[in-house]
N, C-alpha and C positions, 0 to 999 in steps of 0.2 A: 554246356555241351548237350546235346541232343543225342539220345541213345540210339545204333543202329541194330545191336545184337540184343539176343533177348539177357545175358548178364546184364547189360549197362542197362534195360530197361528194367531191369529188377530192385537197381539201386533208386528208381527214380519216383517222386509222390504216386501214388495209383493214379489219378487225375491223368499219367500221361501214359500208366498202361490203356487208359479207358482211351485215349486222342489215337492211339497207336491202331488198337485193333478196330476203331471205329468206322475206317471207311469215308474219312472226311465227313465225319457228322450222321453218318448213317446210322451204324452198330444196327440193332433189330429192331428198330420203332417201327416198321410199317408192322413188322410180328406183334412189336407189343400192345399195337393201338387195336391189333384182331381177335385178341385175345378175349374172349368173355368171361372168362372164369376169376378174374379181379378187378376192381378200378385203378389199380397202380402198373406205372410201367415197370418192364425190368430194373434193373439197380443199375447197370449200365446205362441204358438208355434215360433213366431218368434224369443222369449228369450229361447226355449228349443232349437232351433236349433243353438244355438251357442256352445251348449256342442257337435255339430255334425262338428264346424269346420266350419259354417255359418252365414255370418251376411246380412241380408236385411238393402236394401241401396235403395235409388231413387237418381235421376240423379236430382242434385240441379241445376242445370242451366235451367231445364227445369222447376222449378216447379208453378213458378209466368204463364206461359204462358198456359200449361195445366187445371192449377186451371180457368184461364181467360174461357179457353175453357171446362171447366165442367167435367174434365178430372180428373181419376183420377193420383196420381204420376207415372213416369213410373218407377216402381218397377224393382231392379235389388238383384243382391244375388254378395257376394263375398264368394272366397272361398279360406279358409287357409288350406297349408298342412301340416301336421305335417313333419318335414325332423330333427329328433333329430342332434345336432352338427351341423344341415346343409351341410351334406355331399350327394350325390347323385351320381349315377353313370353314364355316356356318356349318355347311352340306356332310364334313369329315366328322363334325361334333356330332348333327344327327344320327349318322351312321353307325359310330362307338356307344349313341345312346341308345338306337334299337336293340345292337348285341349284345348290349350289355342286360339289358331286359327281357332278352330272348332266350341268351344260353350261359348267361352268369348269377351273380348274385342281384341284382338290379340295381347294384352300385356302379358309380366307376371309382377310382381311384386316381388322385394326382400327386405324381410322386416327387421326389426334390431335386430327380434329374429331369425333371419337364417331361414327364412321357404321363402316358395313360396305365393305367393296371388294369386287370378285369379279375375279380376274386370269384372263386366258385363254380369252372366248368367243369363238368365232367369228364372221364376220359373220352364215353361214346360222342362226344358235340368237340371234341377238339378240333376235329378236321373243320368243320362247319364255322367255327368261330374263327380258323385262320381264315379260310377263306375268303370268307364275308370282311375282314379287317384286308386283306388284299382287294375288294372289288371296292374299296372304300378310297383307293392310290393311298395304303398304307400298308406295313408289314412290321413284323414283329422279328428282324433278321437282327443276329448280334444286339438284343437289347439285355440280355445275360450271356454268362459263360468268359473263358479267361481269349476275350476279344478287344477290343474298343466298343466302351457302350454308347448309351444316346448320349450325340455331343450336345452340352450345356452353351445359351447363349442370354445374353442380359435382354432383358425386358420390360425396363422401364421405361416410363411412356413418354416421358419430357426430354428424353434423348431418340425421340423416332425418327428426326432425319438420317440421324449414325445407325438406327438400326438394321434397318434395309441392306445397307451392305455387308455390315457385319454377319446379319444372321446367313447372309450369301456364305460366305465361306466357311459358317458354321453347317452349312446343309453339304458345301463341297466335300469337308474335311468328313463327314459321315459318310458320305456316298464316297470318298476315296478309300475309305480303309472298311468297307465292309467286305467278307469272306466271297469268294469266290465259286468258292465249291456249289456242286449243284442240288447237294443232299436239299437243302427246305424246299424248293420248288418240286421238286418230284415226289415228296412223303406228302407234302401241303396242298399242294396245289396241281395236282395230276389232270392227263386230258378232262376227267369229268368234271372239275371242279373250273380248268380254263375256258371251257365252254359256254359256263354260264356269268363268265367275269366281262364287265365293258371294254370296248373294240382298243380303249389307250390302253390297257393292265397288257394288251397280249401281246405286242413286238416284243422279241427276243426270246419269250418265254415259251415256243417251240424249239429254238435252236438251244435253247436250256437244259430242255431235254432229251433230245437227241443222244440216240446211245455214242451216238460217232463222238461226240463231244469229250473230252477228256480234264479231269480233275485237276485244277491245279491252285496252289494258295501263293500268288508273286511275294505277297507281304508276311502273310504269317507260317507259309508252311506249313508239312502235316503236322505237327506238334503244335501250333497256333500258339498263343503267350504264356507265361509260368501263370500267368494271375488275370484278373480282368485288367482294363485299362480306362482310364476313364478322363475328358477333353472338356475343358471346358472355351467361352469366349467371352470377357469382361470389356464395357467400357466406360472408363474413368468418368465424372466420379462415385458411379455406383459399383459396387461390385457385390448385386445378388445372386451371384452365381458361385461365391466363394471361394474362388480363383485359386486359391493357394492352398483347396485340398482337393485337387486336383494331379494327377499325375501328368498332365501336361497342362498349360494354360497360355493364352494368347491373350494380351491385355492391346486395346488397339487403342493408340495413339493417331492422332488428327489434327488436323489444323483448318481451322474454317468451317469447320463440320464432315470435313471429307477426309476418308479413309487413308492414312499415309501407309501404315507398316502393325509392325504387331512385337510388346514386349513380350518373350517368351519366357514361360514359368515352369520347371520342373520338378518332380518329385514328391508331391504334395501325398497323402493319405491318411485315414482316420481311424481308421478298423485297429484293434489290438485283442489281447486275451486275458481274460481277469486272471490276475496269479503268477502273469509272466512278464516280467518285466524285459524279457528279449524281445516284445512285442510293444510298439509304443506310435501315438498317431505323429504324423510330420508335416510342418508347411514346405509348400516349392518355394526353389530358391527364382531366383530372376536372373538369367542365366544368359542374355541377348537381348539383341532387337533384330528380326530383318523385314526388309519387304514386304507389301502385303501377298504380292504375286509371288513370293518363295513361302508361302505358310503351309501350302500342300505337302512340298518335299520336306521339309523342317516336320513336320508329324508323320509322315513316314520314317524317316530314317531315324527320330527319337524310339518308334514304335518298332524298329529292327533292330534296335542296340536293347531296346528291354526283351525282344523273341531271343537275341545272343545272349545273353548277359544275364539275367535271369533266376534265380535259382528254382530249378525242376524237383531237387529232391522235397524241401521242406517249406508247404505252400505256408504255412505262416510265416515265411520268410522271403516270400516271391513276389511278392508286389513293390512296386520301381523305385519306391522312396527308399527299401533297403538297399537294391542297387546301386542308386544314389549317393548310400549313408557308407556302404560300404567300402566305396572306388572312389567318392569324393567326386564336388561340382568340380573342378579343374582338367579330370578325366573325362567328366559328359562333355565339358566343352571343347576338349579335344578330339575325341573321338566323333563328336557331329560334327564339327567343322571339315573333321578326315573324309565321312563319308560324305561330306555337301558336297564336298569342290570347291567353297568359297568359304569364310569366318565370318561368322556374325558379327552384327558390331555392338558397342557397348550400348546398354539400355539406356532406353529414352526417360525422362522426367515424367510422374504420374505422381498424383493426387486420387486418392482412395476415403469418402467421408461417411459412406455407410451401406449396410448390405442389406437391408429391408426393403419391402415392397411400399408407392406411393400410390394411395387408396384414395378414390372421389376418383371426379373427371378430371381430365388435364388434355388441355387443345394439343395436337401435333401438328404434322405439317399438313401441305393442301387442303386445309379447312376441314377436317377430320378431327375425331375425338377419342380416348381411351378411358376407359375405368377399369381399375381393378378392384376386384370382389375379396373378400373373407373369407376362405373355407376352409375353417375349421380342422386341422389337419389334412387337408387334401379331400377330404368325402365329401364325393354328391349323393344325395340318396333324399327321398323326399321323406318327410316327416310331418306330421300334427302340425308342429308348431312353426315349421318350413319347410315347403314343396320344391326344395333346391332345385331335384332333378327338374323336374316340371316345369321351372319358370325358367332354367336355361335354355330344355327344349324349345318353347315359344320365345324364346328370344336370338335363339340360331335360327327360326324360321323367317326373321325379320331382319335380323343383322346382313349387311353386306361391306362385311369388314374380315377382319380374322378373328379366332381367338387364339390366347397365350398363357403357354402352364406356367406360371415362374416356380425359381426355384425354391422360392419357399412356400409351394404348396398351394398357390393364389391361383385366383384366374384374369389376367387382363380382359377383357372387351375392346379386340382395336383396330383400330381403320373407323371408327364410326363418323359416317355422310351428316353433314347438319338437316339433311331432311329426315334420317333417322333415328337422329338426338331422340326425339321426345316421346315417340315410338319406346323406342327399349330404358329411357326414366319411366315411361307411364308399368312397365313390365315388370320392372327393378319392385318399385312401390307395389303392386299386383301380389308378387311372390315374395313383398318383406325381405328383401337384400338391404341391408343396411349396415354401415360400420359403425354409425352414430351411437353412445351407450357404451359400447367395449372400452374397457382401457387399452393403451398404450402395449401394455405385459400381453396382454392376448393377441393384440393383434400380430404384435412379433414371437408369435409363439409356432412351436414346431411338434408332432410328433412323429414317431414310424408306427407301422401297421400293428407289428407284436402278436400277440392272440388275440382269434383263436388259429389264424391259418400259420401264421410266419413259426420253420421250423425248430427257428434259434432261440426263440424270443426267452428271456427267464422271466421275466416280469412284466407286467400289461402297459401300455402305453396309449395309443390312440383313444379307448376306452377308457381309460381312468383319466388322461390328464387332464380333461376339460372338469371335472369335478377339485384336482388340485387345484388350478386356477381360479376356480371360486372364491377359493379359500385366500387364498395368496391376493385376488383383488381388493377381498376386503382392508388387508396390511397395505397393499399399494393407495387407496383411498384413505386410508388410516395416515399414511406418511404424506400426503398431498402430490402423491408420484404420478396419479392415471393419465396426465399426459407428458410424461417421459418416456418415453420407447426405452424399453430394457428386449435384450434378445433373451428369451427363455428355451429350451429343447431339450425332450427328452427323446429316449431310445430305450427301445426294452433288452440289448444287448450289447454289448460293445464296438460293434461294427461297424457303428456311425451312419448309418442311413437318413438321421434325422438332421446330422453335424453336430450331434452334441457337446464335443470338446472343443468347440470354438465358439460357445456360449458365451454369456456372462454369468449364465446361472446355467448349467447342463445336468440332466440325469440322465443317469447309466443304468438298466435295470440288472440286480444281483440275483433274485429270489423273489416268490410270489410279492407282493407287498414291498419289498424292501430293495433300496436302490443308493448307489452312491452319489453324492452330490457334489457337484466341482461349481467353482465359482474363477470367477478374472479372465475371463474369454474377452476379443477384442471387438468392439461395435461395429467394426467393419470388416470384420474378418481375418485381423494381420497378427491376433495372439490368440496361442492355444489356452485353456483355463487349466487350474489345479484342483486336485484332491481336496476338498474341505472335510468333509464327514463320509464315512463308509459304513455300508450296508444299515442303512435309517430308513424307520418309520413313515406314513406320513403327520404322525404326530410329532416325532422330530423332524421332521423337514418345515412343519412352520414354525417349531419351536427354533430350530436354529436361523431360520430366515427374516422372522420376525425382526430383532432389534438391528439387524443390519442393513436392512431396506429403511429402518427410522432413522437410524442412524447415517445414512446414505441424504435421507431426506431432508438432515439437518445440519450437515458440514459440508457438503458437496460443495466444490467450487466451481466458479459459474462455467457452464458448460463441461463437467465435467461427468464423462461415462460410467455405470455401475461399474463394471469393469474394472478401468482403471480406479474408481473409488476402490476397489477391496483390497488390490496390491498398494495403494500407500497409505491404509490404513490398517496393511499389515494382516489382513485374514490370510490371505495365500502370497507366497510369492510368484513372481513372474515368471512364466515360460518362456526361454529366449529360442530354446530347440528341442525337436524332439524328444532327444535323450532325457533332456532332464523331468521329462512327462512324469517318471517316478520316484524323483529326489525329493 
């Protein structure tokens, strides 16, 4: 229920006192960004500015010594783009890589929903950095905040005839359920800023602002969703988009190559709270099939039954999977069939063989090429011993293709022309891209950002892992493992940004140094993992890793996943549901 009086909004998370007096997204950012006397926005405005695609951050390595000195944090802003499927063009990469070197940290980030990050704008360059990311035909609209975020779509390159269409209605399904309201366009993008944006950015974006213009949310309403929402689109048989931790998913079925319909997947999520076991991650059920030309209104009306349905008081209890857990799959399917007008029909047959990225070239259609790249938990940034940024810049200068974020943090190269093949090999070799040398463990490895910027983080991730996997190759070349793909991810919180609980081997950061280690996640994403050891070392983490990656190495039966090696060898048992995440 949705509060109308101010009792019923009393009873309800802050989250929706803050939706309520907001103004559709307004509250006082344009006050707070005029502000001179801090780099942080108000406390309100800092949680409206996440439906802007913004999250305020401080730089946590600094904060003990600033505080020492009366200081206050040094406030930073990140800034998410929305990139629906993750696709981008030459011309959009260069453009994120000027900004990024202009008024961020002179990183980018790629994250595991396929979008872009930018770490470290200030408040005074926020305006200038939206801007410039809109004159770029890109925005940062709903890519945080309790909305639909950037829709996920598969991007492996040996399936690029399917992908053409599919990522169509993964671009539809974003641009249908994005907010309506005219708050971002008016704080972001004001006459002075439309004036200097090219002559496509600017249809519509007069009558946007237009005071005659009147506010309204068809889909989400003033209160918009208990939680965020998050969409992905999988096609069989990869599924590196994780489909089933997803609170909505569309697994598209074909025949011939051509686009028939779409399984739908519900209820999916990962995020929980150390200590509370009322808090636990969930796969989507498979709850239909329809049409491909009904996929719009099927994510609508899933996405009005989670605005109804909901829970507003207790946001660790508000995202769809409880919904789900709580009313039962037999009621979602009642109640969307009620609001379709038509019943779905039973799901289609699919085959799911793994959720990783295929790295090297591999020809697609019309005499075109893709490669996908290694990087290293998602960071470009140039370096000594690799000029990443550097040799992608020159090679979006050359490309007349797209690129694609996958969602394990990679980057594809694709559409490439055979007259451009040798051009961007000669580039690759130039700037030292290479997969060749890594193991197998690395290359399906994951982490999330963590410290110093992320405010949750308890423990380091992106920064330390790549030193655990050092350590951990040596055991994997030790066992004869390094070319077996094992899925490794860590996260320095529990909220799953990396997917860690759908690992084979996942960490969960607890405390500085110290993290929980779950093992039996499924290779292609269809089993959550369990609890093996809590709050460890990294000297117990290869101390417990050790003989069971030899041991892995030396009974495995043929073709058999780490994964599934741990559950019938008895280290963990099996996850079959949520629930029993902490039995």
């Amino acid at each position: 229920m949705i509060a109308k009086t101010p009792e019923e909004l009393a009873k309800l998370a802050d989250a929706e006192r803050i939706k309520d007096a907001g103004n559709y997204l307004r509250g006082t950012l344009v006050e707070s960004l005029q502000d001179p006397l801090t780099g942080a926005l108000a406390e309100d405005d800092a949680q409206l500015s996440k439906y802007h695609g913004i999250y305020q951050q401080d730089d946590r390595d600094l904060r003990d010594e600033r505080r020492r000195q009366k200081l206050e944090p040094r406030y930073q802003f990140m800034v998410r783009i929305r990139v629906p499927g993750g696709v981008c063009t030459p011309m959009q990469w260069l453009d994120v890589d000027r900004i990024a070197n202009t008024w961020c940290n002179r990183t980018i980030r790629l994250t595991s929903r396929q979008t872009f990050q930018l770490h470290g704008v200030a408040k005074r360059n926020l305006k200038s950095t939206i801007a410039e990311i809109n004159a770029a035909l890109l925005d940062t609209i709903a890519a945080c905040g309790d909305v639909n975020r950037n829709v996920m779509c598969h991007s492996n390159p040996y399936q690029s005839r399917l992908h053409a269409e599919v990522y169509e209605y993964a671009r539809r399904i974003s641009e249908h359920l994005l907010p309506r309201a005219t708050a971002y366009h008016e704080i972001w993008l004001d006459k002075a800023e439309l004036s200097g944006l090219p002559a496509q950015t600017k249809p519509g974006y007069e009558e946007l602002l237009s005071s005659s213009r009147k506010d309204e949310e068809p889909i989400y309403g003033k209160y918009y969703l208990p939680r965020k929402f998050k969409i992905a689109l999988a096609v069989p048989p990869s599924n590196d988009v994780d489909i089933f931790a997803n609170d909505l998913g569309f697994i598209a079925i074909a025949e011939d190559n051509h686009l028939l319909g779409f399984n739908v997947t519900a209820g999916g999520g990962l995020s929980l709270t150390h200590g509370e076991t009322s808090t636990y991650p969930r796969l989507a059920d498979v709850i239909g099939y329809c049409l491909k030309n009904k996929a719009l209104q099927v994510a609508e009306e899933i996405v009005k039954i989670q605005r109804d349905n909901g829970d507003r008081i207790n946001r660790k209890h508000a995202r769809f999977k409880y919904t789900l857990e709580d009313r039962g799959v037999e009621w979602l399917k009642f109640e969307l069939n009620r609001r379709l007008g038509w019943n779905m029909e039973p799901a289609r047959p699919f085959i799911f063989e793994h959720s990783g990225d295929r790295y090297g070239w591999v020809e697609g259609a019309n005499d075109t090429w893709h490669r996908t790249l290694f990087i290293p938990n998602g960071r470009i940034a140039d370096t000594d011993d690799h000029p990443m940024m550097t040799g992608l810049r020159e090679i979006a200068k050359v490309h007349d293709g797209d690129f694609r974020i996958t969602a394990n943090q990679n980057l594809l190269i694709g559409q490439v022309s055979s007259e451009r093949k040798p051009a961007i090999d000669a580039l690759l070799e130039q700037y030292r891209f290479t997969d060749t040398g890594q193991t197998a463990l690395r290359l399906n490895s994951m982490a999330c950002v963590a410290f110093p910027t992320c405010g949750l983080a308890m423990a380091e991730s992106e920064r330390y892992f790549p030193s655990l996997l050092d350590k951990l190759d040596l055991i994997i070349k030790q066992a004869g493992l390094q070319r077996d793909p094992i899925l490794i991810r860590m996260t320095g919180c529990p909220n799953g940004c990396a997917r860690s609980v759908l690992a084979e081997i996942g960490f969960i950061g607890k405390a500085p140094g110290k993290y929980n280690l779950y093992l039996g996640g499924g290779f292609y994403g269809q089993r959550l993992n369990k609890l093996y050891r809590e709050n460890i070392n990294e000297e117990q983490i290869v101390a417990e890793l050790t003989p069971i990656l030899h041991r892995y190495g030396r009974e495995r039966e043929p073709g058999e996943r780490f994964g599934d090696f741990v559950i019938r060898a008895g280290y963990v048992k099996e996850v079959s549901a949520g629930k029993d995440f902490h039995l």
